[in-house]
C-alpha positions as CSV (number, residue, x, y, z in Angstrom):
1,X,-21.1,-29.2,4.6
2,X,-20.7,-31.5,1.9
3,X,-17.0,-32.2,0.0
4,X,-18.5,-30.5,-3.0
5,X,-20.3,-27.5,-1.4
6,X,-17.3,-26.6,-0.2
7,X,-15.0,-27.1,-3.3
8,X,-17.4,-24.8,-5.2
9,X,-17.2,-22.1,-2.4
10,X,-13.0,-22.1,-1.9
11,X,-13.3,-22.2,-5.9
12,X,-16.0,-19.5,-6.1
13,X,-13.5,-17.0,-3.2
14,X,-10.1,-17.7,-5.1
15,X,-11.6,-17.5,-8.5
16,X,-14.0,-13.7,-7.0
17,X,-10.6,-12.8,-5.7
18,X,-8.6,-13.4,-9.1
19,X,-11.7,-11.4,-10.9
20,X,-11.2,-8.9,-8.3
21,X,-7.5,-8.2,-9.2
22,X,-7.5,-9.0,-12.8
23,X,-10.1,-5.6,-13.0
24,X,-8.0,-3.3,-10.8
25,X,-5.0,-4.1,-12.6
26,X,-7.4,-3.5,-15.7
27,X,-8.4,-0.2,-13.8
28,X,-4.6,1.0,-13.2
29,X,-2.9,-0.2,-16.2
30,X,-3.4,2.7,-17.9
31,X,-1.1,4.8,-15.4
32,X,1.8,1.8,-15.4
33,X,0.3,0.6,-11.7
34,X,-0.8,-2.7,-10.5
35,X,-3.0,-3.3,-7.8
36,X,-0.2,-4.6,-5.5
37,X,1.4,-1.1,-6.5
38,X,-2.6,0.8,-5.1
39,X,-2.5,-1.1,-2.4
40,X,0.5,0.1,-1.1
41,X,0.1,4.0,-2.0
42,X,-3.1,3.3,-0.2
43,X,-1.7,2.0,2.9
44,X,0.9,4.9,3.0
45,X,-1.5,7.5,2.1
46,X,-2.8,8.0,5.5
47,X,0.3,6.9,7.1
48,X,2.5,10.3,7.7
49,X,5.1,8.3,9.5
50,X,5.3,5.6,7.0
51,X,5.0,1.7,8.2
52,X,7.6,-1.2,8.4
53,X,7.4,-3.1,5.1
54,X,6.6,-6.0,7.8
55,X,3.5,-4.0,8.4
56,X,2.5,-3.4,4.9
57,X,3.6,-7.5,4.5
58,X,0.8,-8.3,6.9
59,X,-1.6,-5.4,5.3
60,X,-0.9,-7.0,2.3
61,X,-0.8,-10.7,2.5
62,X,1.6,-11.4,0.3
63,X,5.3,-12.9,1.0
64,X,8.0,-10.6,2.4
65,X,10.2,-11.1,-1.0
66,X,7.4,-10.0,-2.8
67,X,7.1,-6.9,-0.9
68,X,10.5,-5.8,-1.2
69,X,10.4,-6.5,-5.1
70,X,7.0,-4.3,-4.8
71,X,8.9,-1.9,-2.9
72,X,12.0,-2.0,-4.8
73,X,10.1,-1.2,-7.9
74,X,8.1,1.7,-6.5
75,X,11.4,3.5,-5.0
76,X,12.5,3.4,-8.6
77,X,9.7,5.3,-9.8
78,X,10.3,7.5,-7.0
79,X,6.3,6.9,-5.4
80,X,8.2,5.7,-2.0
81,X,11.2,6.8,0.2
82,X,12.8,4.5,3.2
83,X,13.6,6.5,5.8
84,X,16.0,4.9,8.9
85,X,13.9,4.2,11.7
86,X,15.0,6.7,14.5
87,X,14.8,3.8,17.1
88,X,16.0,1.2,15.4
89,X,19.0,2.2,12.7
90,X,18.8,-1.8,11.2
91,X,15.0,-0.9,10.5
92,X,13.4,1.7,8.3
93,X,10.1,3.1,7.4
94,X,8.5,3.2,4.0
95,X,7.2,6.9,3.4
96,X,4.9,8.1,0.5
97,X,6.8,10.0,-2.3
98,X,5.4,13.1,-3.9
99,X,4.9,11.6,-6.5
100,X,3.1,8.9,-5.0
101,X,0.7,11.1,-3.7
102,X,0.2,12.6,-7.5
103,X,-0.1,9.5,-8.7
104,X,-3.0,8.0,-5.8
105,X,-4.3,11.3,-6.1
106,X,-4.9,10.3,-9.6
107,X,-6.3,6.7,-9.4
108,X,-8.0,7.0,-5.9
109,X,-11.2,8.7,-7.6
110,X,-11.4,5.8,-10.3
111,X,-11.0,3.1,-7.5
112,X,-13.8,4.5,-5.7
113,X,-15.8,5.1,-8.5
114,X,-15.7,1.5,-9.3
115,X,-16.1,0.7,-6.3
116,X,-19.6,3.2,-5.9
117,X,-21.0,1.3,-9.0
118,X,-19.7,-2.7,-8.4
119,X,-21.7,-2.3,-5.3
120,X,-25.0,-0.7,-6.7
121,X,-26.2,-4.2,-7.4
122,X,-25.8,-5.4,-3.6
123,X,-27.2,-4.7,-0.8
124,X,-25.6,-4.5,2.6
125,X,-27.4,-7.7,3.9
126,X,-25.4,-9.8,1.3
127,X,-22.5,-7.8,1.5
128,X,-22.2,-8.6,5.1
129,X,-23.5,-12.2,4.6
130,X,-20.2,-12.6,2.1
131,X,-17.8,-11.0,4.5
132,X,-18.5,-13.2,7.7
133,X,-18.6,-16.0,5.5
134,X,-15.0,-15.8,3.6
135,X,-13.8,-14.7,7.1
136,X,-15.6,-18.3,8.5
137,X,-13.7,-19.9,5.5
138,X,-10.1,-18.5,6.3
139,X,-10.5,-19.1,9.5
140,X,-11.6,-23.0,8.9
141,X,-9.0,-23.1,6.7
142,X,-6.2,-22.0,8.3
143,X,-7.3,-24.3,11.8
144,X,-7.8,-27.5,9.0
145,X,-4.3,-27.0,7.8
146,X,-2.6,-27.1,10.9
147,X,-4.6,-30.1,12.2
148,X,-3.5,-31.9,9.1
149,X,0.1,-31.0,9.6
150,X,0.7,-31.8,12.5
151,X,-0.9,-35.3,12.0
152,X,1.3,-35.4,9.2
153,X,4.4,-34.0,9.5
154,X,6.7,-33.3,6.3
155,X,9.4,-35.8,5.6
156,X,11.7,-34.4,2.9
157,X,11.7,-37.2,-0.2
158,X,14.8,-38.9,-0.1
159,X,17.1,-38.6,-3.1
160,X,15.3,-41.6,-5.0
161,X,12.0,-40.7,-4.5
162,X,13.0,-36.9,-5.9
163,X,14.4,-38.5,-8.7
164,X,11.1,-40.9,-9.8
165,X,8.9,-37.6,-9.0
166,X,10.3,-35.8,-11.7
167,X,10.6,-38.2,-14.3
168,X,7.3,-39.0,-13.4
């Protein structure tokens, strides 16, 4: 694959992906919820037990300190508990609120609505083609990058060259 063919298609996933979340958030705003926020009542929905926020992290991709802010925010609008895990008292368990499950109760039916009518317009042969190929791509991309660094291994700037990079 050409330099340029594959530009277009990392630009053409990250830029779908943007589209993607600027519309949900679009979608949810109207009931003070982000898509970060769905995602999470999601996850919990059909998790009676509630998850490690290390398991919604990796459900979520997104960085751990994002998570707890995510988190943070959502206990303060009482849509989550933490509960102490019972095996591990250092660890807990992020539970569904009540009214978290109001609330997904309220926006699940317009998220799947959307959903129902973004894909009227494709069929399930280019759906799948799209999947296996952004799969191929992360996969690619995370094998490229740690080929790459570990030909080139990061040497921290040294104080001068910090100093000419930001005046720069």
């Amino acid at each position: 694959m050409s330099e340029t063919t594959i530009k277009e298609l990392t630009n053409a996933m990250v830029s779908g992906g943007n589209g993607l979340l600027r519309e949900a958030n679009r979608l949810f705003r109207p009931y003070g919820v982000t898509a970060a926020y769905f995602n999470v009542l999601n996850l919990l929905i059909d998790a009676p037990e509630g998850l490690r926020p290390s398991e919604l992290t990796r459900s979520l991709v997104v960085d751990p300190s994002s998570t707890t802010y995510v988190l943070d925010q959502m206990e303060k609008r009482s849509w989550i508990k933490r509960a102490r895990e019972p095996s591990d008292r250092r660890a807990h368990r992020i539970l569904i609120g009540a009214a978290g499950k109001r609330l997904h109760g309220q926006v699940s039916p317009l998220y799947h609505a959307a959903l129902k009518e973004m894909s009227e317009g494709i069929n399930d042969r280019d759906a799948e083609l799209v999947s296996r190929t952004i799969l191929k791509v992360q996969h690619a991309a995370a094998a490229a990058i740690d080929r790459v660094i570990a030909r080139n291994p990061f040497t921290p700037p040294t104080k001068k060259q910090s100093r000419a990079l930001k005046r720069s």
